[in-house]
N, C-alpha and C positions, 0 to 999 in steps of 0.2 A: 504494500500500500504506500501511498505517496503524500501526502500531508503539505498543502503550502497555507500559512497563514500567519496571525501575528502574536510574536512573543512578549507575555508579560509575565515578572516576577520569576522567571527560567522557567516558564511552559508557554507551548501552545494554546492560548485560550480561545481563539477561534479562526476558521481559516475553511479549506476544501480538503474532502478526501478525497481519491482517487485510486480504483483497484489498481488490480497490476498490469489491466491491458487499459491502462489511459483512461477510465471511464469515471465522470464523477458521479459520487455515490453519497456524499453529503456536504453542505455549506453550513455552518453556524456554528454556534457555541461548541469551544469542547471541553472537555476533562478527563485528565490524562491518557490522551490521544483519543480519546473516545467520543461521540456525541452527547451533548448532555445541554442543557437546556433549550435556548430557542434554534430554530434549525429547520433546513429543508433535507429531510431524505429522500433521493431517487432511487425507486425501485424497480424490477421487473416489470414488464410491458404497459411502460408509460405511465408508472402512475408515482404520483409524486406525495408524501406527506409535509405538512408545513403545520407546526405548530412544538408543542412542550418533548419533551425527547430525554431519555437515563438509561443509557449503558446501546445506545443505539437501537431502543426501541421506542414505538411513541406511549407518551408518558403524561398523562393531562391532557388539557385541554388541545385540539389541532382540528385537523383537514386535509383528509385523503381527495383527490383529483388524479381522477382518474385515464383512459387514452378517449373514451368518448367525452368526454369533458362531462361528465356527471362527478359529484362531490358530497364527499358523507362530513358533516361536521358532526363532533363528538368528546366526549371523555374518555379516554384509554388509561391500561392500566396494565405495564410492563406487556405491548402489543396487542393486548385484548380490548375491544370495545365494550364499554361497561353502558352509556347512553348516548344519545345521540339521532340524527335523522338524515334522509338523503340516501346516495346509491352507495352501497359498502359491499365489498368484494370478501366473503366471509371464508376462514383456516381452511373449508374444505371445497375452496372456488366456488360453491354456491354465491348467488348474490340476492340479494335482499335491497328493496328500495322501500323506503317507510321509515318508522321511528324505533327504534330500539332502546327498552327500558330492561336494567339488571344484566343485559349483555345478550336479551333474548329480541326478537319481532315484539310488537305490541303495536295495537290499532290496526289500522288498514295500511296494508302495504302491498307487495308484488314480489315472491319468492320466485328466482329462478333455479331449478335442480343441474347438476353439472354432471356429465358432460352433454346429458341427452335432450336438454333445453326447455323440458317440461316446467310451464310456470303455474304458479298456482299465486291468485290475487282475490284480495278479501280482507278478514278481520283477523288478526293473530293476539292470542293472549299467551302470555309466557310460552310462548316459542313455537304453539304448537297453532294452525287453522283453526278457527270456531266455527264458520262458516266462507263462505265463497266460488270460487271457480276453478279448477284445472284444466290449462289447456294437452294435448299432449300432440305430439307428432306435428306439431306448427300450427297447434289447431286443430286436426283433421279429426280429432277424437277428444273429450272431452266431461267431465264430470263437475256439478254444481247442487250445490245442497250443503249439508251438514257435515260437520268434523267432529272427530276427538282422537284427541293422542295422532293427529298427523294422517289419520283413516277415515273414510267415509261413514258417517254414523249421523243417524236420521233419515229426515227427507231428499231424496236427494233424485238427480238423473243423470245416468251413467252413459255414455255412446263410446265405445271401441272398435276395434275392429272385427269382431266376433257377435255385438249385442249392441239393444238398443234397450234400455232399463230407466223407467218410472216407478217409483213407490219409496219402501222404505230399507235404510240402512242398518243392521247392527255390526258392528268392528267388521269395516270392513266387507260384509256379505250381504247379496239379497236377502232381505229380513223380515217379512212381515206381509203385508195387504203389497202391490204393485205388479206392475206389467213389464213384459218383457217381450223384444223382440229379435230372431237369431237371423244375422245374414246367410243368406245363401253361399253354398262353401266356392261356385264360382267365381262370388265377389271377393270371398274370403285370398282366394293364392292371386285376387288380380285388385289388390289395395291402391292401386289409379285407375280404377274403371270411373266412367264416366267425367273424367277430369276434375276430381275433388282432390284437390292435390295443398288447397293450401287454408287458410282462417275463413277466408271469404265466402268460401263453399261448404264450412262444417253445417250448414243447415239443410243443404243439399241433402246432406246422407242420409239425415233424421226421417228428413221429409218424404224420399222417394220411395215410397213402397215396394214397387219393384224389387230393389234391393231385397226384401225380407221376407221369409216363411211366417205364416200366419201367429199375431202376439197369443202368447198365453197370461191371463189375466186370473190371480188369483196370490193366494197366501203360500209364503216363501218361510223357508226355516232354513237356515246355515249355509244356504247363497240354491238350494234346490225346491224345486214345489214340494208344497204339502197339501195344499189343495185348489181347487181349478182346473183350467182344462185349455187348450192349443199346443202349440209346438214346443218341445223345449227341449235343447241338445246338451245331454249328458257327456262326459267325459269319454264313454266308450258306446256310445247309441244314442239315437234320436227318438224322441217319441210326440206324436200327432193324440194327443186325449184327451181322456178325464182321469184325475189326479187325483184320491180320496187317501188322507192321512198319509201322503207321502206314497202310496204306491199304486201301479197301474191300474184302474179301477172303474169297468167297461167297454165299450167301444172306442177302437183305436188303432192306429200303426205304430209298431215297433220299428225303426231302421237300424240294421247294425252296417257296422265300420266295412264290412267285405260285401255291402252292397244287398243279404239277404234280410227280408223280411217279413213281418207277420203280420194280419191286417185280421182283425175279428173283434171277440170279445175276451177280456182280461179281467182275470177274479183275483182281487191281492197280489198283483205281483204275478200270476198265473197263467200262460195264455190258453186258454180253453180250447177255443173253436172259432174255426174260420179258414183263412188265407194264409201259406208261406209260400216264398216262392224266391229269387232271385234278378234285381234290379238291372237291364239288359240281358238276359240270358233266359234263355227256355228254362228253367226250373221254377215248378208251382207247386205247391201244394192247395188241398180247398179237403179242407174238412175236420176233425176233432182231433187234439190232442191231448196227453198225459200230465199229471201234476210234474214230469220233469221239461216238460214241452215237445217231447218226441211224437210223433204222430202215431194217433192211434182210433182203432174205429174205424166207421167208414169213410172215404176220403177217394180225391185222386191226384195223382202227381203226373206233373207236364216233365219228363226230363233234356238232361241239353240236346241230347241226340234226337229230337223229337217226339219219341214215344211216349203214350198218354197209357199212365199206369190205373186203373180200378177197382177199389174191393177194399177186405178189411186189412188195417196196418197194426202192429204191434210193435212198440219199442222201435218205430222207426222205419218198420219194414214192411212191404207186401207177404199180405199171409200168401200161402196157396190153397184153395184155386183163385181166379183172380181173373182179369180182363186185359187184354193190350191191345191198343190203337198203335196201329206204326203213322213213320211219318207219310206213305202212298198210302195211307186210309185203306190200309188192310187192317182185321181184326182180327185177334186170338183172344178164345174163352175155353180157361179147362183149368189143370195142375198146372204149378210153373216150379223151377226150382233155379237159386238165383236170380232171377226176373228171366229168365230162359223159357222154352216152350218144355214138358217134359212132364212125362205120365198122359192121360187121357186127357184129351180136347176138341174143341172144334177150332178152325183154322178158316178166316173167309178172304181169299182172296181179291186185289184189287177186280179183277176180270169177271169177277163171280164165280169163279173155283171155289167150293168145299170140299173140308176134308174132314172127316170127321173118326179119329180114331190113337190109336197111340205117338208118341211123340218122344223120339232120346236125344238130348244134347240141341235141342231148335230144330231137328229134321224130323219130317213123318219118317215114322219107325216100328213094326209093329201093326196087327192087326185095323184096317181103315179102308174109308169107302172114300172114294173123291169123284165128285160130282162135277160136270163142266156144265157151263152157262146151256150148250146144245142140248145138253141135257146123256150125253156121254158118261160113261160111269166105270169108275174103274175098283174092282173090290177084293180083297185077301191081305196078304203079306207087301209089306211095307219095308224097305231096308234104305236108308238115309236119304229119302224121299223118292225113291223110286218100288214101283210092283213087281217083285219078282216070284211072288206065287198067288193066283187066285183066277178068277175071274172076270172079264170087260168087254166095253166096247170100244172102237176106235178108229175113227174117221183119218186115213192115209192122206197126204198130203195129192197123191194125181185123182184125189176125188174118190177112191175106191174105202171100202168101211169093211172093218174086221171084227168079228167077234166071236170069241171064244178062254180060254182057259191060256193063262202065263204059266213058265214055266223059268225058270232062273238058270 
């Protein structure tokens, strides 16, 4: 450090200091090479104090000035502000503009949070929000109502970018009687849609319906419904209903995260009966399930490959016998095993072929009669869809008709 100034009684009593790359860092008073009463310290980006100063901190009465030319005048007390008012750049780069009483906010001021720019302006009592506004993301989202201890608590409305929330606060969570509204998750991964980008447009969001899945309006406990009824997106599912003490309670959609869901009625939490199926994809179910939710009863299932399963389900599964619709609107009715054809059935083809008789591994197999549209008939032993002992008729392709006994 470099020290020029003037000497009295063999010290420095006041003068400039200067680091070691040439920069001056303080003018005024010193004591024993130190800053100590009145004095201007320059500090880091731009900002200068001018007033009382002890051991090179400020010290009494003074005035921070800052690089936008905003000014906190105040009492300090070995570098801490103890009162005062104006824009003060506070130990954790947060900045505060308003009055400060005991070294905290007090009255109406303007908190800015560091680094992320969230301001919150309103009323502050010992240190903490009473009531006011948050803005966040430049504006773009936003919360006003009630505080305590620094968290939303009361009345209040909440808009993020997940929700749009009217009613009430406790520490922090939906609390009580209010409304809520969930963006659609489209809006959700594309947070500049429709150019709401900046303060001016934060009412845009609120307002656009579009944007949102239908509100659910009713009584909240610990930020989830407890009763009422529309949309409300859980952590790991969504659900469209009626909400009775907290659990699914009537008609409604469940949606889960992998796109399948359930559309019926819901007892406690239970999905009884109705609709599953899967959101884009051939897979449905329509009809009763079990206290664990597996289908069960009579029902049918669309699956992806397009076959339409029918009959009773257990634990999840088509019993046997059972019904299949394929995807060319041919039908099988008989025994199945694994959803395969297998044991006795009848078989109706797209053409109007019947077959009606045994079946191994999805081929006629086994004692069967197959009947053609002509009215052609073919009867005995069946081996992997073909007759190789019995009985038939059969019309030859140069027009000529055979009938008599097969023979393998």
């Amino acid at each position: 450090s470099v020290i020029k100034g003037v000497w009295a009684n063999g010290e420095i009593t006041s003068g400039k200091l200067f680091d070691e790359a040439g920069h001056l860092v303080f003018e005024g008073e010193l004591r024993n090479l130190q800053p100590y009463g009145q004095g201007t310290l320059h500090l880091p980006n731009n900002t200068t104090y001018t007033g009382n100063i002890d051991q090179g901190q400020p010290h009494g009465a003074g005035v921070f000035t800052y690089a936008n030319q905003k000014t906190f005048h105040g009492e300090f007390t070995h570098g801490q502000v103890v009162s005062g008012s104006g824009f003060h750049v506070l130990a954790n780069q947060d900045t505060y503009e308003g009055e400060i009483v005991d070294g905290q906010p007090q009255g109406t001021g303007s908190y800015t949070i560091h680094p992320r720019g969230d301001v919150m302006t309103g009323e502050f009592k010992n240190g903490s929000m009473v009531t006011g506004r948050l803005n966040m993301s430049g504006g773009r989202y936003f919360y006003e109502g009630g505080w305590q201890n620094n968290v939303f608590h009361g009345q209040g409305e909440l808009c993020n970018r997940k929700f749009h929330y009217k009613g009430n606060f406790f520490k922090g969570q939906m609390h009580g009687a209010g409304v809520v509204k969930f963006r659609k998750l489209t809006e959700e991964k594309n947070t500049t849609a429709k150019s709401i980008n900046n303060s001016s447009n934060s009412d845009n969001l609120t307002s656009d319906e579009s944007l949102y899945h239908p509100e659910f309006s009713g009584e909240f406990r610990g930020g989830i419904p407890y009763e009422g009824s529309g949309y409300f997106r859980y952590p790991a599912y969504s659900f469209h209903g009626t909400i009775t003490k907290g659990k699914k309670h009537g008609e409604g959609v469940l949606y889960h995260q992998d796109g399948k869901y359930q559309q019926g009625l819901f007892e406690n939490d239970v999905f009884v009966s109705g609709t599953m199926g899967k959101a884009r994809a051939a897979l449905k179910y329509v009809g009763t399930f079990d206290k664990d939710g597996k289908m069960f009863g009579n029902g049918t299932v669309v699956m992806i490959d397009g076959r339409v399963l029918e009959g009773e389900f257990k634990e999840g599964s088509l019993l046997s016998p059972g019904k299949i619709t394929y995807r060319d609107k041919s039908v099988y009715e008989g025994e199945l095993e694994k959803l395969i054809r297998h044991g006795q059935g009848v078989f109706t083809a797209t053409n109007g072929s019947v077959y009606t008789g045994g079946f191994n591994k999805d081929e006629m197999d086994g004692q069967g009669v197959l009947v053609h549209p002509d009215g052609q008939k073919l009867e005995g032993t069946f081996q992997k869809g073909r007759l190789i002992n019995g009985f038939g008729q059969l019309r030859l392709k140069d027009g000529g008709y055979y009938e008599g006994t097969w023979v393998e």
